[in-house]
Backbone as CSV, one residue per row, in Angstrom:
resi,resn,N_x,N_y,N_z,CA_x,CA_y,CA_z,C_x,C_y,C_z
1,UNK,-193.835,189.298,55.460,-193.300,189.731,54.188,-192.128,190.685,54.441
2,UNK,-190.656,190.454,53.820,-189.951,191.447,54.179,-189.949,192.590,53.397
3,UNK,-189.420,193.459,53.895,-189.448,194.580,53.651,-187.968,194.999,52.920
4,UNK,-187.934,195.741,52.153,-186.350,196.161,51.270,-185.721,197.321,52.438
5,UNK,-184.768,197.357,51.579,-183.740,198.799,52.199,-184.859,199.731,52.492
6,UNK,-184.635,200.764,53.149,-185.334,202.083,53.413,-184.338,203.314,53.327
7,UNK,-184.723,204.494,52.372,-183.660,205.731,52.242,-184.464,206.320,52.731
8,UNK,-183.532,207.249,53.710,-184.480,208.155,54.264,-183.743,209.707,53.454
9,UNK,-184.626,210.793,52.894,-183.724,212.157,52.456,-184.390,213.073,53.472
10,UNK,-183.667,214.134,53.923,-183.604,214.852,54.787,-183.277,216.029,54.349
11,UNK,-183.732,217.291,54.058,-182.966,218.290,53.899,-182.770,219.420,54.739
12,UNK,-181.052,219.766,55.018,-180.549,220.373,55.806,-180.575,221.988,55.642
13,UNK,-180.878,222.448,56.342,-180.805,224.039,56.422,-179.348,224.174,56.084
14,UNK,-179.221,225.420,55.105,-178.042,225.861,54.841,-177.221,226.342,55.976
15,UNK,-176.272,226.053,55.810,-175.179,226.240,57.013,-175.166,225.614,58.186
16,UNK,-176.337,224.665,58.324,-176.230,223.698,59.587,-174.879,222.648,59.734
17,UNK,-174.189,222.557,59.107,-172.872,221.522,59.268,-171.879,222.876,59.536
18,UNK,-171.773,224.110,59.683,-170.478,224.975,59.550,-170.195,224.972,60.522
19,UNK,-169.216,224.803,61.172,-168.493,224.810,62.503,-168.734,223.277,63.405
20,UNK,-169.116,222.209,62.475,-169.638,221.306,62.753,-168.676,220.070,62.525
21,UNK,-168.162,219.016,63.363,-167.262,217.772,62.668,-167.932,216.461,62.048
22,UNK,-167.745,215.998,61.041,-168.621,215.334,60.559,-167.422,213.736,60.050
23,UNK,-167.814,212.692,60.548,-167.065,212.056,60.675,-167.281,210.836,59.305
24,UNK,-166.509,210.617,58.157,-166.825,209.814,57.315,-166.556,208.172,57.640
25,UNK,-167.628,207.261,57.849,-166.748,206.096,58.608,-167.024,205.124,56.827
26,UNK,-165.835,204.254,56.859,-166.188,203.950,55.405,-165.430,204.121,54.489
27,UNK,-165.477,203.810,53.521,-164.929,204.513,51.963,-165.624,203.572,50.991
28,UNK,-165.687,204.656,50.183,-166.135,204.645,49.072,-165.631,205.964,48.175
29,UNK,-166.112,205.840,46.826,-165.496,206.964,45.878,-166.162,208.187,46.560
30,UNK,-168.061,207.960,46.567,-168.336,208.844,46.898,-168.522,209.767,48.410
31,UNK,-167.779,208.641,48.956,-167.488,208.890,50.245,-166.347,210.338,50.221
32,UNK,-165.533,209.681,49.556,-164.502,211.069,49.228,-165.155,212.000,48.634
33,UNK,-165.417,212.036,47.113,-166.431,213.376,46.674,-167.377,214.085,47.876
34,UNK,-168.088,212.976,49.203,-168.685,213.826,49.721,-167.810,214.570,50.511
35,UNK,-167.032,214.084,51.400,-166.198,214.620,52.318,-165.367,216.074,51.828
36,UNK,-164.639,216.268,50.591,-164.032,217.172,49.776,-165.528,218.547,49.903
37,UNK,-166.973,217.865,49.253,-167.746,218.466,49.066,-167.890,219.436,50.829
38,UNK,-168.276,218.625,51.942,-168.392,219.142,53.304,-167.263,220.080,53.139
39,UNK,-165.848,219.556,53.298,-164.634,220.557,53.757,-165.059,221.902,52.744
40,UNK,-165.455,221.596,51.291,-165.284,223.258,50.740,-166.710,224.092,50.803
41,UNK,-167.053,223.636,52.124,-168.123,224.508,52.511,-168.220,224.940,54.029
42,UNK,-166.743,224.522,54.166,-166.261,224.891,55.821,-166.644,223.929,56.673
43,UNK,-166.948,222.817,56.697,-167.030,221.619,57.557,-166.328,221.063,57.835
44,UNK,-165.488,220.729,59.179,-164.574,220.114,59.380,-165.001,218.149,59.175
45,UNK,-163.974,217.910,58.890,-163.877,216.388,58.118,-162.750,215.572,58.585
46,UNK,-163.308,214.222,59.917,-162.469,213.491,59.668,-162.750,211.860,59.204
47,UNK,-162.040,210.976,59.005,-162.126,209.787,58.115,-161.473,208.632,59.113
48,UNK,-162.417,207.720,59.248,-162.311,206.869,60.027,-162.653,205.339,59.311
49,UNK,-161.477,204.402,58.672,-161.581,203.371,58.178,-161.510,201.805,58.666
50,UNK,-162.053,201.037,58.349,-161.342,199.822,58.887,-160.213,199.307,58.879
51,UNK,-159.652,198.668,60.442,-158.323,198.625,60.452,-157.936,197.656,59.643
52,UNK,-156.628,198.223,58.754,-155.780,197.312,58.464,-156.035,197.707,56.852
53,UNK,-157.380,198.619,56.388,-157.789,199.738,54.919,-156.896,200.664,55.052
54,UNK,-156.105,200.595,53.477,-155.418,201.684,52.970,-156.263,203.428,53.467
55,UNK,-155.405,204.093,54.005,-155.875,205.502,54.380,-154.978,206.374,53.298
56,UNK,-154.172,206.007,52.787,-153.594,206.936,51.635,-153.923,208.141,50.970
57,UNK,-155.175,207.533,50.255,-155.867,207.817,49.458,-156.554,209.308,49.778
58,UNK,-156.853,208.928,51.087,-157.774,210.158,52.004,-156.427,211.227,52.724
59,UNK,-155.727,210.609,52.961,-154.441,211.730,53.406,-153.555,212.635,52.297
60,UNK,-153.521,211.887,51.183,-153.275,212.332,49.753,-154.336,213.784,49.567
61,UNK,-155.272,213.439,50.052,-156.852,214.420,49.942,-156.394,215.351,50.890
62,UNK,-156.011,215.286,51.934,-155.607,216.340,53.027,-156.819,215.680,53.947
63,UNK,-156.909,215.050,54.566,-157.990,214.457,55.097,-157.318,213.543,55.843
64,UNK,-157.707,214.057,57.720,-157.056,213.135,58.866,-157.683,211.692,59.361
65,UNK,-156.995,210.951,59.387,-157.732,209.791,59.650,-157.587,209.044,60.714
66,UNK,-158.722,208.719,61.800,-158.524,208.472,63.336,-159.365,207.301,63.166
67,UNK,-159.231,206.947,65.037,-160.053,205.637,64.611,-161.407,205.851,64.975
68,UNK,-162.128,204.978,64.806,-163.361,204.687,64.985,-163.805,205.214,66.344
69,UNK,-162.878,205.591,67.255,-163.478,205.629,68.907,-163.182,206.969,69.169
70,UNK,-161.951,207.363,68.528,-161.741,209.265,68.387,-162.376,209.731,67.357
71,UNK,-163.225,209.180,66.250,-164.320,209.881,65.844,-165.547,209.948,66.274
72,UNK,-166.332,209.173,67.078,-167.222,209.243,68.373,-167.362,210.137,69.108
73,UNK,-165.945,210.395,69.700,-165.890,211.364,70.397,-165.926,213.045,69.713
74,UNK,-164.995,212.579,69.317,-165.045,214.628,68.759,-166.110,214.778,67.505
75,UNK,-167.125,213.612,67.037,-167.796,214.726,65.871,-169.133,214.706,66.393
76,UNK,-169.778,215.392,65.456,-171.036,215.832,65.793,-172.268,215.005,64.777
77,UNK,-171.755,214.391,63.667,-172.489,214.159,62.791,-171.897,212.830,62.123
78,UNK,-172.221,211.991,61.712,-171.240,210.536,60.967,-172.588,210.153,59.791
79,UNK,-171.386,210.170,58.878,-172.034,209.396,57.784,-171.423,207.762,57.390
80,UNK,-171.952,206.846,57.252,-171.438,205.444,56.966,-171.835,205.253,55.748
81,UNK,-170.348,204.604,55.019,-170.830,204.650,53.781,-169.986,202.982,53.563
């Protein structure tokens, strides 16, 4: 019998992302709302899309966008959205 999606919620101790890089791979709307949300709580934020996806949108935001293999490396945390 299969089984559906699985969400997992987790809740983070306050201030565990501060000084922390957190890498958004993805887009979506709320991909941005979250990312904006991380940066104005001192989290560094970068944005990593599929090649050949408009990055505009996210640089318009102030938000750097690398690829997929230099966000690996330098973050600490990735959300896929």
């Amino acid at each position: 019998m299969p089984i559906g999606p699985v969400e997992i919620k987790r809740t983070v101790p306050p201030g565990y992302l501060v000084g922390k890089t957190v890498a958004i791979l993805g887009y979506s709307s709320e991909a941005l709302d979250q990312a904006k949300a991380l940066r104005n709580h001192g989290v560094r934020v970068v944005v990593s899309v599929r090649e050949g996806c408009p990055t505009r949108v996210w640089e318009d935001a102030g938000f750097q966008t690398i690829s997929l293999w230099e966000a690996v490396e330098i973050s600490d945390v990735f959300q896929v959205w």
